[in-house]
C-alpha positions as CSV (number, residue, x, y, z in Angstrom):
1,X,-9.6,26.8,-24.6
2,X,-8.3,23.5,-25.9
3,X,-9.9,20.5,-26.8
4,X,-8.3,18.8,-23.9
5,X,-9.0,21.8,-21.6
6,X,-12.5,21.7,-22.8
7,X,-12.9,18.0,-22.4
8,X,-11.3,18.2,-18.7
9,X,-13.8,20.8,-17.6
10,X,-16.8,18.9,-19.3
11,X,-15.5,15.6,-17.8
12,X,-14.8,17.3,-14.3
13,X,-18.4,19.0,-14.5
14,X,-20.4,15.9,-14.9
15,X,-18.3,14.0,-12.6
16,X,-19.1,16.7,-9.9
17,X,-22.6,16.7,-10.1
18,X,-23.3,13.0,-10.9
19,X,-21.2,11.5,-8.2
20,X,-22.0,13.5,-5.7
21,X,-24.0,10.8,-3.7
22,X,-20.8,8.6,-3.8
23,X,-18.4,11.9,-2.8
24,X,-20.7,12.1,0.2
25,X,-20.7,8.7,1.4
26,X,-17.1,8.0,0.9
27,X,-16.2,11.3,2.9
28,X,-18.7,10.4,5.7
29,X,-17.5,6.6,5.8
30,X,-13.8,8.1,6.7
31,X,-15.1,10.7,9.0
32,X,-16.8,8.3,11.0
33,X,-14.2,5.6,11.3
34,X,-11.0,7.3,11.8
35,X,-10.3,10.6,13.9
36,X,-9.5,13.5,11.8
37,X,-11.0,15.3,8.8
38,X,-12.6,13.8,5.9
39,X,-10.4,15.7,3.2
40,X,-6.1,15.7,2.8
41,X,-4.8,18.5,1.1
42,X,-1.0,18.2,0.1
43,X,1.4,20.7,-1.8
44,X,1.9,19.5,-5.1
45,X,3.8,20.8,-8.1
46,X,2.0,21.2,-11.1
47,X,2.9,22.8,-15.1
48,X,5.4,24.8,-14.8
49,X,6.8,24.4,-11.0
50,X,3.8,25.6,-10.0
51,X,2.4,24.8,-6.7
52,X,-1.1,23.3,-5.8
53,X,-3.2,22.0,-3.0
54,X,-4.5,18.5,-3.9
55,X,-6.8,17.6,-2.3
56,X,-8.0,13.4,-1.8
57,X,-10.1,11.5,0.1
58,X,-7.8,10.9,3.9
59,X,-6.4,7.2,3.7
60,X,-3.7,8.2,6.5
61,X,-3.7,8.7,10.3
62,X,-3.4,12.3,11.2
63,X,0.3,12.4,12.1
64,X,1.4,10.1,9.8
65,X,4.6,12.0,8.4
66,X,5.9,11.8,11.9
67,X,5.2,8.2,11.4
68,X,7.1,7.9,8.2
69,X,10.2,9.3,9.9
70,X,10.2,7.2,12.8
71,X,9.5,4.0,10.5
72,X,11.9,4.8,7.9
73,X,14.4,5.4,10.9
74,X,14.2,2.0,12.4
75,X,13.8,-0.4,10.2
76,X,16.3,-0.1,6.8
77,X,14.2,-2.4,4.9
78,X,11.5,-0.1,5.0
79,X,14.0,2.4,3.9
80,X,15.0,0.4,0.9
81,X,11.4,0.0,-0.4
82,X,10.8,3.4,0.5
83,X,13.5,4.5,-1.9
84,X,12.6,1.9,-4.8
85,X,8.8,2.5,-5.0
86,X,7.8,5.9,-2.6
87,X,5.9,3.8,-0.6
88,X,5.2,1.0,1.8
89,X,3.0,-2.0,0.8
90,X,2.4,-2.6,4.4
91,X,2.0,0.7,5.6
92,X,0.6,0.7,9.2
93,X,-0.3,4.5,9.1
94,X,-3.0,4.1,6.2
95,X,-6.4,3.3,7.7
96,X,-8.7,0.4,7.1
97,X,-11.0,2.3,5.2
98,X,-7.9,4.1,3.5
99,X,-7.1,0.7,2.3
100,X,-10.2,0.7,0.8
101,X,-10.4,4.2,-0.9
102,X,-6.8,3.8,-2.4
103,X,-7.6,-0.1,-4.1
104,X,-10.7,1.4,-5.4
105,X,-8.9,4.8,-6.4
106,X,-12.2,6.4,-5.0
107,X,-10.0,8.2,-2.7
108,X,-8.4,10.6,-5.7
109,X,-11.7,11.6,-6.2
110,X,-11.7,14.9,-4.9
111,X,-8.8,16.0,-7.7
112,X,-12.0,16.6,-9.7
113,X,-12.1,19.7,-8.0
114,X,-8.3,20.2,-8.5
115,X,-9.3,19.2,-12.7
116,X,-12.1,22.5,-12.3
117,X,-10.0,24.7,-10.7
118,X,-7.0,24.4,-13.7
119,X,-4.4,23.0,-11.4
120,X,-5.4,18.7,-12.9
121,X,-5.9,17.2,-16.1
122,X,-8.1,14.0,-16.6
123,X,-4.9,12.4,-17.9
124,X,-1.8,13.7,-17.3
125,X,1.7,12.8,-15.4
126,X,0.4,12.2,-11.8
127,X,1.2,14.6,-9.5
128,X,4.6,15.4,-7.6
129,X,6.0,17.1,-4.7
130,X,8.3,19.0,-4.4
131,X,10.9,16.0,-2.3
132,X,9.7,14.2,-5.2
133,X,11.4,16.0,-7.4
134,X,14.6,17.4,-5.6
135,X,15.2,13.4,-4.8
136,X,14.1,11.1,-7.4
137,X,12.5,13.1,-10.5
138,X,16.3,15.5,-10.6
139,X,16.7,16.7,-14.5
140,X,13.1,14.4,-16.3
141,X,11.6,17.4,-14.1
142,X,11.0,19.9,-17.0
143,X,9.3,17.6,-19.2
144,X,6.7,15.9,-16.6
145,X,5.7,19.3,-15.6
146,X,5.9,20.9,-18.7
147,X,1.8,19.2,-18.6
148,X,-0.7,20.1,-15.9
149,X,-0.7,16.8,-13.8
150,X,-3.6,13.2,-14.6
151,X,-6.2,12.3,-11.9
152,X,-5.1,9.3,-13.6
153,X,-2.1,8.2,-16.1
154,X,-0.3,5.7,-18.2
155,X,1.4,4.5,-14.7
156,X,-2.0,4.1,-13.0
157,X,-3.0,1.6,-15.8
158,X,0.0,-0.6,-16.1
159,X,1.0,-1.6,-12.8
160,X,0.9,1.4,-10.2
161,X,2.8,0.3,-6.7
162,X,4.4,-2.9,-8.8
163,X,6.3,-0.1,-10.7
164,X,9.3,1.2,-9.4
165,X,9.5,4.6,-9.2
166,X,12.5,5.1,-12.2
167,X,9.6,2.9,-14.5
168,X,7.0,4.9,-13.3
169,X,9.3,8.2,-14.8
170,X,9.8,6.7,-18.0
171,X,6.5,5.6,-18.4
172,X,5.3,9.5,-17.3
173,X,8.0,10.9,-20.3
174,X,6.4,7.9,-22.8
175,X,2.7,9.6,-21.7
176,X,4.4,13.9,-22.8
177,X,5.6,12.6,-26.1
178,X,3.0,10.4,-27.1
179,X,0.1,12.0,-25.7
180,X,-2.8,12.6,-27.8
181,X,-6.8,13.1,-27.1
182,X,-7.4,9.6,-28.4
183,X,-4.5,8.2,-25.6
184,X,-6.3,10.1,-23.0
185,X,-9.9,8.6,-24.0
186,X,-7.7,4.8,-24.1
187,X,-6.5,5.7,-20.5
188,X,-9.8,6.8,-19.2
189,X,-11.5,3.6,-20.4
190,X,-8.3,1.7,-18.9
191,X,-8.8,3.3,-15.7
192,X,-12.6,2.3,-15.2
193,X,-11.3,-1.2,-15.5
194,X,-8.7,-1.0,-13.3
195,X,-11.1,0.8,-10.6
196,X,-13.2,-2.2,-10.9
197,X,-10.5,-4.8,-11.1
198,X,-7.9,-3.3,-9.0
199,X,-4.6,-4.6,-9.0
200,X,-1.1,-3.0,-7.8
201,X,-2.9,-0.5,-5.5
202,X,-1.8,0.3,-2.5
């Protein structure tokens, strides 16, 4: 086992157990004020090509890919900043409480689990799917997933949903060739702040 390994597992472990209180509320809060489970999972592609259920906290109505295609469909401006960033900042599908979860990054949580299990790192590349990478990510695709995928990452620190999603990559490829166990500690301690400053988030 790596030092990295080791420290994910250790990390994973502790957060787990300690913040199970918060786990529970958050799940219970989205349970009770939107219809529909607690927990998303979503196929993700992890080291190697290989895939994974990640699971989050829900932030989303229960159809809401149907949504997406319907919105994207209609409205070309939408399209446009669906293209540029892989998201909406005014997306009517996420729920208030989503809102919420995803400024706070409390609804990644659950990828603790996922960091556990082997499929997550701490720090990492975040995770991509498979459209992902057939449509935007093309030929960077072996070196982001030549790592197991971040709970959090150099993107999540410097900028998130400001980024476009080409920045975002190249940030992602800075993260493989520079990436060390002191980077990762810098990053973690970068992401606490950001959870309790959010900015860029949504």
């Amino acid at each position: 086992m790596t030092v990295k390994r080791l420290f994910d597992v250790t990390f994973a472990l502790f957060a787990l157990l300690f913040g199970s209180p918060l786990f529970l509320l958050c799940a219970l809060i989205v349970k009770i004020s939107s219809p529909g489970p607690a927990f998303h999972a979503c196929t993700r592609i992890g080291k190697n090509k290989t895939p994974f259920q990640c699971w989050k906290f829900r932030t989303m109505v229960v159809n809401a890919e149907e949504q997406l295609q319907v919105l994207l469909t209609s409205n070309n401006a939408l399209m446009q900043e669906w293209n540029t960033f892989y998201k909406l900042k005014e997306d009517p599908r996420i729920t208030p409480t989503g809102k919420w979860l995803r400024k706070t990054s409390l609804d990644e949580l659950p990828q603790f689990w996922n960091v556990l299990k082997g499929d997550m790192s701490i720090v990492g590349p975040r995770p991509l799917s498979q459209t992902e990478i057939e449509e935007y990510v093309k030929d960077k695709a072996p070196k982001i997933l030549s790592l197991r995928p971040g709970l959090t990452s150099i993107w999540t620190v410097s900028g998130r949903s400001k980024i476009s999603y080409p920045e975002r990559l190249l940030l992602e490829e800075q993260y493989v060739d520079k990436r060390s166990f002191l980077l990762d500690l810098i990053l973690i301690g970068k992401t606490l702040i950001t959870m309790l400053f959010p900015k860029g988030a949504y």
